[in-house]
N, C-alpha and C positions, 0 to 999 in steps of 0.2 A: 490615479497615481497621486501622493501625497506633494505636496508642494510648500516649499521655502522660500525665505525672501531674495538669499543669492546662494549660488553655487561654482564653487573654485573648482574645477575639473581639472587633474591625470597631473597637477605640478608635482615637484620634488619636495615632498613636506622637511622643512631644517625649522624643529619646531622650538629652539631654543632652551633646550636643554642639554646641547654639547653631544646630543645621539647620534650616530649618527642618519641622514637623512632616509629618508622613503617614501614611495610613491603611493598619494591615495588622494580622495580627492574630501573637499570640506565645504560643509552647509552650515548656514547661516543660517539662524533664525531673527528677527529684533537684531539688538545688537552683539548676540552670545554665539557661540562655535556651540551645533547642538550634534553634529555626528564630524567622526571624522572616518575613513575608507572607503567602499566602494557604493557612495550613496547612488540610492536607486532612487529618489524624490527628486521632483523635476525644479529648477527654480526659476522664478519670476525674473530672474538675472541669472546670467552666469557668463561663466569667464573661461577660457578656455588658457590651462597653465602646461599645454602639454611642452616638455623641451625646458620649462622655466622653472627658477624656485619659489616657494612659497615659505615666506618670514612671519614672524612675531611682526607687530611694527616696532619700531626701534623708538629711543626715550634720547632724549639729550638732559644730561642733568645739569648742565649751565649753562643758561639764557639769559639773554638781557629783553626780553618779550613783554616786560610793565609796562611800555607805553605802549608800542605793538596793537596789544593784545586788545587795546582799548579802539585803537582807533581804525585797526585793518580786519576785515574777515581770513585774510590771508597769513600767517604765518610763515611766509618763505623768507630765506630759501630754505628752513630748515623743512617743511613740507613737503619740499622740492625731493629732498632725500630723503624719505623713507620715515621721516619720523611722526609720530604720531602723539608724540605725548611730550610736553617741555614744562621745567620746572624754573620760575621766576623769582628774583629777590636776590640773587647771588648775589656776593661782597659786600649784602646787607645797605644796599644801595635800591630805594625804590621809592614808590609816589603816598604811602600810606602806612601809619597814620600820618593826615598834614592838614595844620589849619589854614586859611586862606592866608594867612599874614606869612606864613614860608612856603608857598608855591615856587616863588621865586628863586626860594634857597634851593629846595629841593633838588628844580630843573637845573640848575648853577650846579652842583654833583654829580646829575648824572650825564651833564654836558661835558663835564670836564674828563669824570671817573670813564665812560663809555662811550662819548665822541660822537653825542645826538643833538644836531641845532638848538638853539634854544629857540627859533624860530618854529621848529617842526612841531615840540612839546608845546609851545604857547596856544597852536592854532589847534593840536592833534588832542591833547587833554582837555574832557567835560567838565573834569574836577566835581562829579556829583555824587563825590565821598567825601570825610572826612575820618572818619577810624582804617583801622585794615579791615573789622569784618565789614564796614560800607565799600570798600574797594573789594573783596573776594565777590560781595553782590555786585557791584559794577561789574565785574568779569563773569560773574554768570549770566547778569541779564543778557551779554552780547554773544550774536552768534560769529563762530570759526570753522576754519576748517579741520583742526585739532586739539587735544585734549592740552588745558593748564594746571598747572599746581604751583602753591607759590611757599615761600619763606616771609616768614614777619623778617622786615630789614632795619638793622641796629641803628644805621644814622639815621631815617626817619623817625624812631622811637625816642635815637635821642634827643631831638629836636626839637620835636612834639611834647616832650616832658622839659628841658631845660632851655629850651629858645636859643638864645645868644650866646649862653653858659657852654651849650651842648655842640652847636656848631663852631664853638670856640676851643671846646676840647677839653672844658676847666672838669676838673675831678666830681662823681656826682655825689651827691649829700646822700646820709638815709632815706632823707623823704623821696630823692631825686630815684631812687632804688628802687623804691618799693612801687612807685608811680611807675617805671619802669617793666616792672617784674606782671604787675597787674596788666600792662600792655600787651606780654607774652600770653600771659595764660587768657586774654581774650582770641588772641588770635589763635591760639591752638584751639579754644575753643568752637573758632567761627571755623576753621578747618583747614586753616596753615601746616605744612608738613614738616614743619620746624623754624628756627632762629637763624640769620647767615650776617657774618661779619666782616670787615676785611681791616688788617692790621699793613697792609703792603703801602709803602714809601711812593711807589708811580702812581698810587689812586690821591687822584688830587682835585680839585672844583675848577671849573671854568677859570675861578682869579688865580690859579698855582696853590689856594692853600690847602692843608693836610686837612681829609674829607673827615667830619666828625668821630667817627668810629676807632680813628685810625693807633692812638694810642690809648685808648679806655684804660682801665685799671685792672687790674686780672680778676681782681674778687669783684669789681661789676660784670665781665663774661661769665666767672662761676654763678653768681646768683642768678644771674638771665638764662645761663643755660640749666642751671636748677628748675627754674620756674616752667620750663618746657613741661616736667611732669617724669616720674622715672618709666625709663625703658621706653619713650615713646618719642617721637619728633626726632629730626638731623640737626648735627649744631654743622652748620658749612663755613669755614673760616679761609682767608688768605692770607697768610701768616707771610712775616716781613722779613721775605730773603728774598733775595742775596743782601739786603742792609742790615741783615741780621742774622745769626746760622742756626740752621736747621736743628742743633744740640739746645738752643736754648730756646727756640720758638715751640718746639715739639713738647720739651719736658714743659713748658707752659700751659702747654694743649692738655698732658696728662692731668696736672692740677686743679685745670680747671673743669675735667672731666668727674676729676675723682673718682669714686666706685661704684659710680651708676653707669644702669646700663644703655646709657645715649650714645647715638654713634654721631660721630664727627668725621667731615671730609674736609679737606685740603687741596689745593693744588700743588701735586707733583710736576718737575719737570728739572731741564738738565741745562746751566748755565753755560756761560761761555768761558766765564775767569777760572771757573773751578771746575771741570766740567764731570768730576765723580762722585761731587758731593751729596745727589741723590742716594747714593749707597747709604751713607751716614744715616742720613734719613731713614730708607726699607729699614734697615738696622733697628733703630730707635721704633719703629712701628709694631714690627716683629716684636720686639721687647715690651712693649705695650698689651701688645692683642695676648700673648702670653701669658699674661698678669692682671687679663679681665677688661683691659680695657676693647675698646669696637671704635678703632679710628681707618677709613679709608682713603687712602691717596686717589683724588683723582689726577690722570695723566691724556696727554691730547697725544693723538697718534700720529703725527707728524712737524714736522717745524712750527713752531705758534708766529704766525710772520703778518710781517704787515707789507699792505702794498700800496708801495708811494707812486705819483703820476703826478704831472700838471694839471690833472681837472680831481682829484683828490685830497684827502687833507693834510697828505706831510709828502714832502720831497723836499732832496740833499739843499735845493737852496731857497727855501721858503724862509731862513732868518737871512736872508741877502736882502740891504734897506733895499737894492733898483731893483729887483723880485716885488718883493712887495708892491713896489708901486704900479706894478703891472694892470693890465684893463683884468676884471673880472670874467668876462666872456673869454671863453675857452680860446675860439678861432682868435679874437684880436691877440691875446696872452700868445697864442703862438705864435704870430707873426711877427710879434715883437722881439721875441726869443732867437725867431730866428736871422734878427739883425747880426751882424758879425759886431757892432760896437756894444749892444747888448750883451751880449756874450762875452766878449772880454771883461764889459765891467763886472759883470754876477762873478764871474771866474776868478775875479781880484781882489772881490770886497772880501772884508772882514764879518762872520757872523756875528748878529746881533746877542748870540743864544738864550732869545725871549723863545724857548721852545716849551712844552710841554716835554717830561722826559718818555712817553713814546716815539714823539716827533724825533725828538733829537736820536733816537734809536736807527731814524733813519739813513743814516750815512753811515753804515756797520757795509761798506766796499767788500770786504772779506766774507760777508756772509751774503751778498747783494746777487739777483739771477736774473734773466730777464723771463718775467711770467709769458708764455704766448700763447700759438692757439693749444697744444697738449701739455697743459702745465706739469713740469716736473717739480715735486714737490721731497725729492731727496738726489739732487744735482751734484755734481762733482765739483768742490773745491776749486778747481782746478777751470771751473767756467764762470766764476764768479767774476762782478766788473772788474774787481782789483787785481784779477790773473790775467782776466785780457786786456786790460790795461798796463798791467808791467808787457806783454806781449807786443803790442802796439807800441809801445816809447809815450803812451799819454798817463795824462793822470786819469784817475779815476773819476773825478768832478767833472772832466771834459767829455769821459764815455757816455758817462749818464747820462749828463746835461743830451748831448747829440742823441742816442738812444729812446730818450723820452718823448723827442718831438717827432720820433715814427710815428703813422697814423693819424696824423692830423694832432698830435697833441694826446691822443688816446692810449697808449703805449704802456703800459705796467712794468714796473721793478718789483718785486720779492725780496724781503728780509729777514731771513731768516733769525727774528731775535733772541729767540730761546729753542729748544730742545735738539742743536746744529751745532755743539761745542766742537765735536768733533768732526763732522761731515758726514756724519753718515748716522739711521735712525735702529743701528743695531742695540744700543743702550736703552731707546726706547722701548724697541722688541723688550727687552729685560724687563725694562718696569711694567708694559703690560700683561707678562706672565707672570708675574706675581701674582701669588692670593689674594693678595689683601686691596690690590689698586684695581679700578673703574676707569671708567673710559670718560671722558669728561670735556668741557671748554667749548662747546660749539660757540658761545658766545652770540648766538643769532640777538637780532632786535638791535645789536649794540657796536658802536664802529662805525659808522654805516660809510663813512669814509677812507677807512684804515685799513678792516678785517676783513675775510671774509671766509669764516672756518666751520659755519653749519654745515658746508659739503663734507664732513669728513666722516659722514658713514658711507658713502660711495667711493670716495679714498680708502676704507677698509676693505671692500669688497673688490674693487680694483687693482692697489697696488699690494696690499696686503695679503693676500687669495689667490689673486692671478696674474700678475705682471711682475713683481720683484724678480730679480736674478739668482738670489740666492735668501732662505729665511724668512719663506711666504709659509701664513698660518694657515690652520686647518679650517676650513668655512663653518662645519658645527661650534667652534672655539669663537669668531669674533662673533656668528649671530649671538650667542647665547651670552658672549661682552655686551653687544649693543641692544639686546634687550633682558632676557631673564635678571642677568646680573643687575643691572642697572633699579628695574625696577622692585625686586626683592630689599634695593637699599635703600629706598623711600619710604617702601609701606606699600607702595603699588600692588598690593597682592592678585587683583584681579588681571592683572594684562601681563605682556613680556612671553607667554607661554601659550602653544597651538596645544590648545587641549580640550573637551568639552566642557562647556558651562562657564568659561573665560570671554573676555573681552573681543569680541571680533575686530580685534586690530590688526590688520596683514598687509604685506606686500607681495606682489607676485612678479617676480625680477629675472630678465634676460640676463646670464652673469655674463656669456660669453657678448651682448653687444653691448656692455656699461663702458660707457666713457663719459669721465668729468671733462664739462667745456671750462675757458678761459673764464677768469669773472667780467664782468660789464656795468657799466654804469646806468642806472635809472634815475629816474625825477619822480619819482610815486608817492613820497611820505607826504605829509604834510605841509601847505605850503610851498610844495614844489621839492621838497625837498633830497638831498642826493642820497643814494646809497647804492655801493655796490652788491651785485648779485651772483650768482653761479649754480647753471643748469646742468644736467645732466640728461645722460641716454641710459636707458635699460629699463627705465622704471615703468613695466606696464602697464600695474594698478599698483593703489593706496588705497586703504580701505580702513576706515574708523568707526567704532562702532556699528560694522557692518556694510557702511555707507561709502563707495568709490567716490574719493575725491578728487581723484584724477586717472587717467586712462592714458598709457604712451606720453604722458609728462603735460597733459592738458586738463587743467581746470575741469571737475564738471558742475561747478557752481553749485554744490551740495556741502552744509556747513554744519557736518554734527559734531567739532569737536564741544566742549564741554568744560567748564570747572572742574577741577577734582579737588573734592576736600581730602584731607586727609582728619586724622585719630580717630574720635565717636562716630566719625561720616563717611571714613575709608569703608569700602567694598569687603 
């Protein structure tokens, strides 16, 4: 009898193209899908999917994984869920190009812009690159447990060409351009899957100031994004709203588009001041893609929330001076907390508001839930601290404050600060059925105190599939969001799709026993460093290029993810 290296037996194939599913079974060869149905060759492995599904692996296409990527084999939690493939560089924030004399600046960006110690990057980065194609070979040399792809990122570029000029934001010269522009076309060269920038008002450096990129010139994005080459590479932008409106950042986007055919993404998502003004936007995109251009919204399928705690990096009273002064150790900070004259004074003082403006996002009481052990992640208004605090006759500062020192100090709030203008994620539904928008924002690598939203393709398949009450999508529709679509928007052409001669990237997934757990706090990075995590149930196997990396949500210390270039080196 003929024999393969793995074989997936009797699962429900949802092979990512929106079909719907069917039962057959799939062999592996290396790391290619070489039959798919009722294979008769025995394998050297196999897996037994009967009762389960069998997926694409899924892609996350915003990560913050640059440092990650370097210094862990692990890529969780985004690994944890299903995904197999992450794309790095977003908001045009990243470690290369950099010469030794702005390491400093660099980590100072992405400590502030992303909320990663500077402790964790001092100890965690080798620094044995200095352009981005030595940094794409840095990330090939190391092994993973999944696949990378990255973006050339703008404020390292501009730093690396203007120094002081650049990290200061002064306008670039021609010479400053063209040294620029030559930066792009090496990296597409080395095999960057395009350009990523961010123009948004909250990305800011460790010291509060506006991160390089932040206001460039338009005709420096047009010519950067010319230099990509036509028709090939993503231009990924964070354009500057709500401090600026969607009518005039969009029609920016077009310009600097012009009439090639580059695609550029964005982040989509739904405010709170204005909460229908994503309309405006589809509007304006629609009108775009009409007229030739290829701009896609990315949108995150749930509240983009952060969650504050006493052993985390923002809660309601972290600008309170007698806060501050608290011991660093979790237990003594609690104990102290839990003084009753302690607690008056925090409760009295005046904030400092030396916050970062995430941080300070953290006292939105009206969008505030308490995270526990089955996180709801689309809660009722109506259970918010500021509702059971009008409830109770307290204030909202006193529920938290009490709230928080459940569990020894361990206890999590939820806030929801953007896509919850209204209470409810039925507008998201909208933007997801749109044509033209992607699923997007896992944000893994990055937060590691604040976020924690890599779990949200198990959110898809859980709350989205089979737990909502009313306005749950079709399972062929979000596999084929969380991978086909996805990677069709990169260049990915090799993976995303259960077909022969494609990538053996799969998952084989109990839907009926998937449940997301609470997130938790770890000390794993660098240095000791903190980050919160979030596990899940159902995930049988994960399988990368063939290769199970994990089995019923266990490591099997098998590390084939990979580099992926993209243009001349894409698949």
């Amino acid at each position: 009898m003929a024999e393969v290296d793995l074989v997936i037996r009797g699962g429900l194939v949802c092979d990512g193209t929106g079909s719907e599913p069917y039962q057959a079974d799939i062999a592996i060869s290396g790391d290619r899908i070489v039959e798919i149905g009722q294979v008769t060759a025995r394998g050297k492995d196999e897996i037994d999917a009967t009762g389960r599904i069998v997926t694409p692996g899924f892609i996350d296409l915003h990560t913050h994984y640059d440092g990650q990527a370097i210094w862990s084999e692990r890529l969780a939690p985004s690994s944890q869920h299903g995904v197999t493939t992450v794309i790095l560089g977003n908001c045009g924030v990243g470690f290369a190009p950099c010469r030794e004399a702005d390491r400093e600046r660099l980590i100072g960006v992405m400590e502030g812009v992303e909320d990663i110690p500077e402790v964790v990057m001092a100890q965690g980065l080798p620094w044995d690159w200095e352009t981005f194609p030595d940094y794409l070979d840095a990330l090939d040399r190391r092994k993973r447990d999944i696949d990378v792809a990255a973006y050339v990122p703008h404020s390292a570029v501009r730093v690396y060409v203007m120094g002081e000029r650049g990290a200061a934001r002064e306008t670039a010269t021609p010479a400053d351009l063209e040294k620029m522009k030559a930066l792009i076309v090496n990296g597409m060269e080395a095999g960057a899957i395009g350009f990523a920038t961010s123009r948004q008002f909250i990305h800011r450096t460790c010291d509060g100031e506006m991160i390089p990129s932040f206001d460039a010139a338009e005709e420096e994005l047009r010519q950067l994004v010319a230099a990509m080459g036509e028709d090939r590479g993503v231009f990924q932008i964070v354009l500057d709203v709500p401090h600026g409106s969607w009518t005039d950042e969009l029609q920016m986007l077009r310009r600097v588009l012009g009439s090639s055919g580059r695609t550029a993404m964005f982040t989509l998502g739904q405010g709170t001041s204005n909460p229908d003004d994503w309309r405006d936007a589809l509007a304006i995109v629609h009108e775009a893609n009409a007229t030739g251009n290829s701009i896609r919204p990315q949108v995150f399928p749930r509240p983009v929330g952060i969650i504050i705690g006493y052993n985390l990096s923002a809660n309601p009273f972290m600008d309170r001076p007698s806060y501050q002064q608290l011991p660093e150790d979790l237990a003594a900070r609690v104990a102290a907390l839990r003084d009753p004259a302690v607690r008056a004074r925090i409760l009295d003082e005046t904030p400092t508001g030396a916050l970062t403006p995430l941080q300070s996002m953290s006292s939105d009481f009206e969008r505030m839930f308490l995270l526990d052990d089955n996180p709801n992640y689309e809660p009722r208004l109506d259970d918010s601290i500021a509702a059971q605090a009008r409830r109770l006759g307290v204030t909202p500062h006193e529920l938290a404050y009490d709230l928080l020192l459940e569990d020894d100090g361990h206890a999590m709030l939820y806030v929801a600060v953007g896509n919850y203008g209204q209470g409810t994620l039925d507008p998201i539904r909208e933007m997801m059925l749109d044509d033209t928008t992607l699923l997007g924002l896992g944000d893994g690598g990055a937060h590691y105190g604040m976020i924690c939203d890599a779990s949200f393709p198990t959110f898809m398949l859980t709350h989205w599939v089979r737990d909502r009450a009313t306005g749950r999508l079709p399972l062929p529709w979000i596999i084929k969001a969380l991978t086909r679509d996805a990677a069709l928007a990169v260049g990915l052409n090799d993976r995303g799709t259960i077909a022969t001669g494609l990538k053996a990237d799969l998952n084989v997934i109990d839907l009926d026993g998937m449940r997301l757990h609470k997130p938790t706090v770890t000390h794993d990075l660098p240095a000791g460093g903190r980050r919160l995590g979030q596990g899940a149930d159902g995930f049988c196997a994960t399988i990368v290029s063939g290769v199970p990396i994990q089995r019923d949500g266990i490591p099997t210390g098998q590390l084939p993810g990979r580099l992926v270039r993209g243009g001349a080196h894409s698949a």
